[in-house]
C-alpha positions in Angstrom: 164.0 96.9 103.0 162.1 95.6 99.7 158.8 96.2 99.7 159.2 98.3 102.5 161.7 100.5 102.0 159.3 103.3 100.7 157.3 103.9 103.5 160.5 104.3 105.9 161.5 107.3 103.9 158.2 109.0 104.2 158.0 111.7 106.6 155.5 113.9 108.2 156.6 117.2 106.7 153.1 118.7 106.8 152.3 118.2 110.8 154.6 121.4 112.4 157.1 120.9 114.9 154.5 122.1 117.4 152.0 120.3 117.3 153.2 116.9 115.3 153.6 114.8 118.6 150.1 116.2 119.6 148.3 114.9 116.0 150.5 111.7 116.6 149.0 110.9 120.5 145.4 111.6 118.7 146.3 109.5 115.9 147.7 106.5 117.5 144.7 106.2 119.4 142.9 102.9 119.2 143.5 99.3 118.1 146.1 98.5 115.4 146.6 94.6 114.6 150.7 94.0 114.0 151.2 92.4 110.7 155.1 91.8 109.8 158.0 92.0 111.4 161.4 92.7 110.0 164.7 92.6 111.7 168.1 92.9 109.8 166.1 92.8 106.3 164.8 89.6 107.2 161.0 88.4 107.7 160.7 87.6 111.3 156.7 87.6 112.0 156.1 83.6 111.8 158.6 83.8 115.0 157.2 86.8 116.6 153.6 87.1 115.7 153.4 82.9 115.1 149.5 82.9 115.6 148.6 86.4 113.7 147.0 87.7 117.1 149.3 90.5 118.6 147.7 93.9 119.2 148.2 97.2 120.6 145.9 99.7 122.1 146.7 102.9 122.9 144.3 105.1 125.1 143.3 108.6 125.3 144.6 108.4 128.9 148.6 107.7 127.6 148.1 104.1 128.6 148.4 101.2 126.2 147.6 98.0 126.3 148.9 95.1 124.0 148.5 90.9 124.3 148.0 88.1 121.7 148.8 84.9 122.8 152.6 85.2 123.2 151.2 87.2 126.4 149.9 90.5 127.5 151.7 94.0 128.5 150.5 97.2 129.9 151.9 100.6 130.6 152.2 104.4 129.8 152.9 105.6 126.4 154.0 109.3 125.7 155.5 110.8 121.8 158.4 113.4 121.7 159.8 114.9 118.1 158.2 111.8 116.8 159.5 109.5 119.0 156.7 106.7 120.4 158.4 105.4 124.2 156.3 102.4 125.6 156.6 102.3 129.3 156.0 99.2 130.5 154.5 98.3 134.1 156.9 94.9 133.8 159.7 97.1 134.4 162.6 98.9 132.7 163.3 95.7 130.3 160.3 95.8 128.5 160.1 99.4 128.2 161.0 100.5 124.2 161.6 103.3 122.1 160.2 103.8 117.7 160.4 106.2 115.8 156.8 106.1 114.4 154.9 106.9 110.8 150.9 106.8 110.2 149.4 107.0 107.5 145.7 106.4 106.9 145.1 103.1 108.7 148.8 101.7 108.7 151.2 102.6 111.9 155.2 101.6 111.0 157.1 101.5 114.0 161.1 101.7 113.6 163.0 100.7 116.8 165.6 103.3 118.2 168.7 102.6 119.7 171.3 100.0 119.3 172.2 99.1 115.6 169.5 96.1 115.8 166.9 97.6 117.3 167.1 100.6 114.5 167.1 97.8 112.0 163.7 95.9 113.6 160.7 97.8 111.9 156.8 96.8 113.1 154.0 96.9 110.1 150.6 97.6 112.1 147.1 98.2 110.8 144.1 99.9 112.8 141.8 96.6 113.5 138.4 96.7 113.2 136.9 98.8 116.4 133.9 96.2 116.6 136.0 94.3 119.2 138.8 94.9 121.1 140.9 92.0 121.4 142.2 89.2 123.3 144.6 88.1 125.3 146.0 84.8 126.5 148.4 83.4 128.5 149.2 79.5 128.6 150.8 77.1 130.2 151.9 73.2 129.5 150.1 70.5 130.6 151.5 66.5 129.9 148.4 65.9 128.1 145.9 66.3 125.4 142.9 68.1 127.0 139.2 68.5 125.4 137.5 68.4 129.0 137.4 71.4 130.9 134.9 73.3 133.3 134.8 75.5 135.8 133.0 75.4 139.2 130.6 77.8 141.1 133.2 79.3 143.3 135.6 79.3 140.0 137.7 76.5 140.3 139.1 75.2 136.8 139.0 71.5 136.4 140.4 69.8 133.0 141.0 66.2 132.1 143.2 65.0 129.3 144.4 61.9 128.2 147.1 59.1 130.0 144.8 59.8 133.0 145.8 63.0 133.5 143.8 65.6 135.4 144.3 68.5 137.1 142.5 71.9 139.0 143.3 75.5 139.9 141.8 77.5 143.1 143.5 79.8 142.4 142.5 81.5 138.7 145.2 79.7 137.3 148.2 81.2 139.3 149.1 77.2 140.7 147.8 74.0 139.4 147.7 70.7 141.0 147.8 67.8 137.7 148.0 64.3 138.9 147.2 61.0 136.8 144.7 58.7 137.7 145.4 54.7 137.4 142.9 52.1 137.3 143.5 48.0 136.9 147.2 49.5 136.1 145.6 51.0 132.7 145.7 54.9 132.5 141.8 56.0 131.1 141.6 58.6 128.2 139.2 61.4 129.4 137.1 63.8 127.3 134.1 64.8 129.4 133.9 66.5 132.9 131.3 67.7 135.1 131.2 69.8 137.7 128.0 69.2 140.5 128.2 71.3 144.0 131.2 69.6 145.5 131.4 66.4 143.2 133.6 66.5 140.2 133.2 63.5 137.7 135.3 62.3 135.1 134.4 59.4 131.8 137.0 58.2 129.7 135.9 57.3 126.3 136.2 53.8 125.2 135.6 49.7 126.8 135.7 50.0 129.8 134.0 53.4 129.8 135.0 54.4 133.2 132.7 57.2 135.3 134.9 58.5 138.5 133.4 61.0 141.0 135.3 62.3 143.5 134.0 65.1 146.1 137.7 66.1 147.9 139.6 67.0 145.1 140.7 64.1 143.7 142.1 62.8 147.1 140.0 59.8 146.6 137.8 58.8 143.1 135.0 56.5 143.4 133.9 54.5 140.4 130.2 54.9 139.9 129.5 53.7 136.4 131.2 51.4 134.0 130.7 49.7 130.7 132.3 47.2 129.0 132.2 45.9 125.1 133.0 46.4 121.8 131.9 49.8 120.3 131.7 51.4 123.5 132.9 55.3 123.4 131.5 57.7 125.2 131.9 61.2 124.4 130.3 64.0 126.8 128.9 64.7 129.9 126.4 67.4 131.7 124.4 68.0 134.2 121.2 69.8 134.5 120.8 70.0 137.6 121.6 69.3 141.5 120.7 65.5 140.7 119.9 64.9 137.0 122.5 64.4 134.8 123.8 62.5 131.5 126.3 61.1 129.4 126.5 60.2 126.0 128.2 58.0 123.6 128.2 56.1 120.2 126.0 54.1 118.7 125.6 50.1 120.3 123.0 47.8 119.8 121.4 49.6 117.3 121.1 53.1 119.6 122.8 55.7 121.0 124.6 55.3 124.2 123.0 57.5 126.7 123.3 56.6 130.9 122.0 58.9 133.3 121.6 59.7 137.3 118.9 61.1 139.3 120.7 61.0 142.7 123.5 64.2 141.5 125.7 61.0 140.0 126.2 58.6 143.2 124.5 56.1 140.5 124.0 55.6 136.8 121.4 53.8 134.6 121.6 53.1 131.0 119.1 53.9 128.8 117.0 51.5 127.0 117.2 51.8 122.9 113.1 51.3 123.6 113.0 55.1 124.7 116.0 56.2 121.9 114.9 57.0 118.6 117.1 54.4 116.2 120.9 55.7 115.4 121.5 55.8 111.5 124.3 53.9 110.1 127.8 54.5 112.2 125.8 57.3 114.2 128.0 59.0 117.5 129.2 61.7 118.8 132.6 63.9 117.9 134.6 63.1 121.4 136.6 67.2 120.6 135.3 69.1 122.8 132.7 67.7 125.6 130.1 70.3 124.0 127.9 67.8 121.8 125.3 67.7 124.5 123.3 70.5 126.0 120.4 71.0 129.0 118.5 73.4 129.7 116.4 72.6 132.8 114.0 69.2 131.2 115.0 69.9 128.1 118.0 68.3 126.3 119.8 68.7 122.9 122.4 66.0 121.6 124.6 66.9 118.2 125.8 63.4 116.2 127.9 63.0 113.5 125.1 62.5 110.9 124.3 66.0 111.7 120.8 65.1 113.1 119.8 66.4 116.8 118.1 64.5 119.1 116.1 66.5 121.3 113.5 65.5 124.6 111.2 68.2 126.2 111.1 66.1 129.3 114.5 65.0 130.8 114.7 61.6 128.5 111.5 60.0 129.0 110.2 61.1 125.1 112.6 62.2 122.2 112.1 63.6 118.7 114.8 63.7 116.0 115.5 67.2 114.2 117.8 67.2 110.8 119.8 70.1 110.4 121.5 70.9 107.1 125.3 70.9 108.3 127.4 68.3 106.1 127.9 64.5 107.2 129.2 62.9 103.8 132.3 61.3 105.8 133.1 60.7 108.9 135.2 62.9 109.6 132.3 65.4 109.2 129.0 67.0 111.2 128.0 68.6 114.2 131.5 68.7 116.3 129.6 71.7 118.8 126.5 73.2 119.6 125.0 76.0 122.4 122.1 77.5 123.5 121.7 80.7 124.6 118.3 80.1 126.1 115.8 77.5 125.1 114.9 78.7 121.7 118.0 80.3 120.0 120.7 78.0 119.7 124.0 77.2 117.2 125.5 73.9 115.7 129.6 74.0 114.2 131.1 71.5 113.0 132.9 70.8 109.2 135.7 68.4 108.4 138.3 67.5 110.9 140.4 65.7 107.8 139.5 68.9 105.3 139.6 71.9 108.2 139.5 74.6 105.4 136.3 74.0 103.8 133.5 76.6 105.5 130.6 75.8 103.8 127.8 73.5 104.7 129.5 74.1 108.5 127.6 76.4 110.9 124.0 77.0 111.1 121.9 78.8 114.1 117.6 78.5 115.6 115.2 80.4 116.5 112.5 77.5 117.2 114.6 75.4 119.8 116.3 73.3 117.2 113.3 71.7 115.5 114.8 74.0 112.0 118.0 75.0 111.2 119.2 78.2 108.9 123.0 78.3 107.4 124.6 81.1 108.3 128.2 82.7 106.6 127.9 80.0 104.2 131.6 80.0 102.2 132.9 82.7 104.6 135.3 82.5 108.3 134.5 80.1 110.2 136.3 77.6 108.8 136.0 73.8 110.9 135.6 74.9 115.3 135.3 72.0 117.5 133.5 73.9 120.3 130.6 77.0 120.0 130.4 78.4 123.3 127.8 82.1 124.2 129.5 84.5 126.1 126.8 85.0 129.2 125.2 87.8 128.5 122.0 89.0 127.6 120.3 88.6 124.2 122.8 90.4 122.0 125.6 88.0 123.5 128.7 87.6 121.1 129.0 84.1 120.0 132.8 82.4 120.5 134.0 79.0 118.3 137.6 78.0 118.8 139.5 75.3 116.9 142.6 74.2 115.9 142.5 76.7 113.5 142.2 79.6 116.0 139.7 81.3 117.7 136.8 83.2 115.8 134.2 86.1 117.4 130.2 86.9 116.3 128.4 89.7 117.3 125.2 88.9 115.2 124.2 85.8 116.3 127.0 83.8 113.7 125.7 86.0 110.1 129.4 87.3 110.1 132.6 86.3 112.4 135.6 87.8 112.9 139.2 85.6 113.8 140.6 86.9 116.5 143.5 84.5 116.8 145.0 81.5 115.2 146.3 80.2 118.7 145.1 76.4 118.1 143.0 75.1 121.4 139.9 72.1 121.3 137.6 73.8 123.6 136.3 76.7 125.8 134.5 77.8 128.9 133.7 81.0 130.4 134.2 81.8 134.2 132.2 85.7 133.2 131.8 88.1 130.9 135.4 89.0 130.6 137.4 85.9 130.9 137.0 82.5 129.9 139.4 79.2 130.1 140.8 77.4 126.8 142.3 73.6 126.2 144.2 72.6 123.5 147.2 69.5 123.1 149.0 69.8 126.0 148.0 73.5 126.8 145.8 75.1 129.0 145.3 79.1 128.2 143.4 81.7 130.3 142.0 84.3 127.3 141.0 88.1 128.7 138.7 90.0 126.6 140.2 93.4 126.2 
């Protein structure tokens, strides 16, 4: 066993044979994250544990609950002569029996049984009780999404690339993808919006292409298009029943920004009279349809220069705010940002090219995003593509998920914790409990436990 082989020889001499499993159910209680995973002598985990994320909880009640993003189990637990036997509600297949060791913050499980499942030992440690967990189950999609949303009633609409879109009624149980053609050219899409009934797609480059359709995508009318060198067009909101914007990259010397008043049946571009002047090679980060933010007249936009562009009055005036998140490249600035009302808000970004670096990468304010402080400078997160406030109330955990995994605050981004290192471009919450993730050719549905 290696490294291992001393702690399968320890035994728990000094618990007595009457009350041992008692002390063991009391012990076991909780969290505990799995670490490694050794079958035969050999180092299984990067198979069975491939994004770091699988957990178990057991309860006081003799239930447990474990997920990750391989999936999610539940079931009855109970411990005999030091024997753990997981019961699970998924039926006599899944059930399993481990002979199990704690000490201080470390659970080992050893599998009983057949000759493999005696050689299959589980390293565990008791996670941090500040949050629970998650879990998430996936499925394939024939595209690369980074536009998703979800609707009033709780549809789940997503839009990917090769013209591929798709919705669920259903909270994900069936899905209905389809592709969308148009001058026999498939469009690349990375924003969605959701208005009452209307559901509107952009793709991102010449011809910029704006569909709408209100009957689920049994007919799409084209409302807006662009054509010309330099056009790309990167997100898409709406404020309210009938204003609503995109926005792109710079051309003609400002940045691209069209807009309805009539809930989208029409669009207008904006004059670079009204826009404040783009900076060299100015745009938007097309990862994750989160770059632009309203909040009933007011409006925030995050560009690659790391600069926010913000108007107190749906467009007609705008001021520009720098914030101190890195743009040296330009692969590098503000990939995300959120608002939790309309003065405390949050800006990710970092290097798409250099995803490890975590300084000069996250920064949060308190004055509607006229100044902007640093926050966990040199510490986790590392590059997110999409920042994303779980509804709530003022204390509100703060979510960033990348495609280096998916990362928790619970003090407004001072300190954040990785939950998972499941790789997906962006995130929306249907409530308080479960939100929707989209990733290259994956769409996951993530629980919080």
């Amino acid at each position: 066993m290696g490294k291992y082989s001393f702690y399968t020889l320890l035994l728990l001499g000094f618990l007595s044979c009457e009350n041992k499993d008692s002390k063991l159910k009391t012990a076991l209680q909780g969290k505990w994250e799995m670490q490694d995973v050794i079958i035969f002598n050999e180092d299984r985990t990067s198979d069975l544990n491939p994004y770091n994320d699988r957990w178990i909880i057991f309860n006081e009640d003799l239930s447990f609950t474990s997920g990750g993003s391989l999936g999610r189990n539940t079931g009855a637990f109970s411990v005999n002569d030091g024997i753990l036997t997981l019961d699970s509600d998924a039926g006599s297949g899944d059930d399993s029996e481990w002979q199990i060791q704690i000490m201080n913050d470390s659970l080992i499980m050893q599998g009983v049984g057949s000759e493999r499942q005696e050689s299959s030992y589980i390293y565990n440690t008791r996670a941090n009780p500040e949050y629970a967990g998650i879990s998430i189950t996936s499925r394939e999609v024939p595209a690369s999404v980074r536009a998703l949303e979800i609707s009033e009633s709780g549809d789940i609409w997503f839009a990917g690339s090769g013209g591929t879109w798709g919705y669920s009624v259903d909270d994900g149980e069936s899905w209905t993808i389809k592709t969308l053609e148009f001058e026999g050219e498939f469009p690349h899409f990375r924003s969605l919006a959701i208005n009452g009934k209307a559901v509107f797609l952009l793709s991102i480059e010449s011809p910029a292409l704006l569909f709408r359709t209100t009957d689920y995508g049994e007919n799409w009318e084209l409302v807006y298009r662009e054509d010309g060198d330099g056009i790309f067009y990167d997100a898409l909101e709406f404020a309210d029943d009938t204003f609503g914007m995109a926005v792109g990259d710079t051309h003609n010397g400002c940045l691209s920004v069209v807009t309805t008043i009539d809930g989208g049946k029409s669009w207008e571009k904006v004059s670079c009279e009204i826009l404040p002047p783009s900076e060299q090679g100015e745009g938007f980060f097309a990862a994750s349809d989160t770059n632009l933010k309203m909040i009933g007249t007011e409006i925030w936009m995050g560009t690659t220069k790391s600069r926010i562009l913000y108007s107190p009055d749906s467009g007609k005036s705008w001021k520009v705010f720098k914030t101190p998140l890195n743009a040296d490249s330009t692969s590098e600035g503000i990939f995300s940002l959120d608002f939790r009302d309309a003065m405390n808000g949050i800006i990710v970004g970092g290097d798409y090219q250099a995803p490890e670096g975590n300084y000069g990468n996250k920064a949060i304010t308190s004055d509607g995003g006229r100044t902007w402080e640093l926050v966990a400078d040199g510490r986790e997160i590392d590059y997110r593509s999409c920042v994303r406030y779980l509804p709530g109330n003022s204390n509100t955990p703060i979510w960033a998920v990348g495609f280096r995994g998916i990362s928790v605050s619970n003090d407004s981004g001072m300190t954040w914790q990785k939950l998972s290192n499941a790789p997906y471009y962006t995130l929306r919450w249907k409530d308080k409990k479960n939100g929707w993730l989209a990733g290259n050719k994956v769409i996951g549905k993530m629980v919080i436990d």
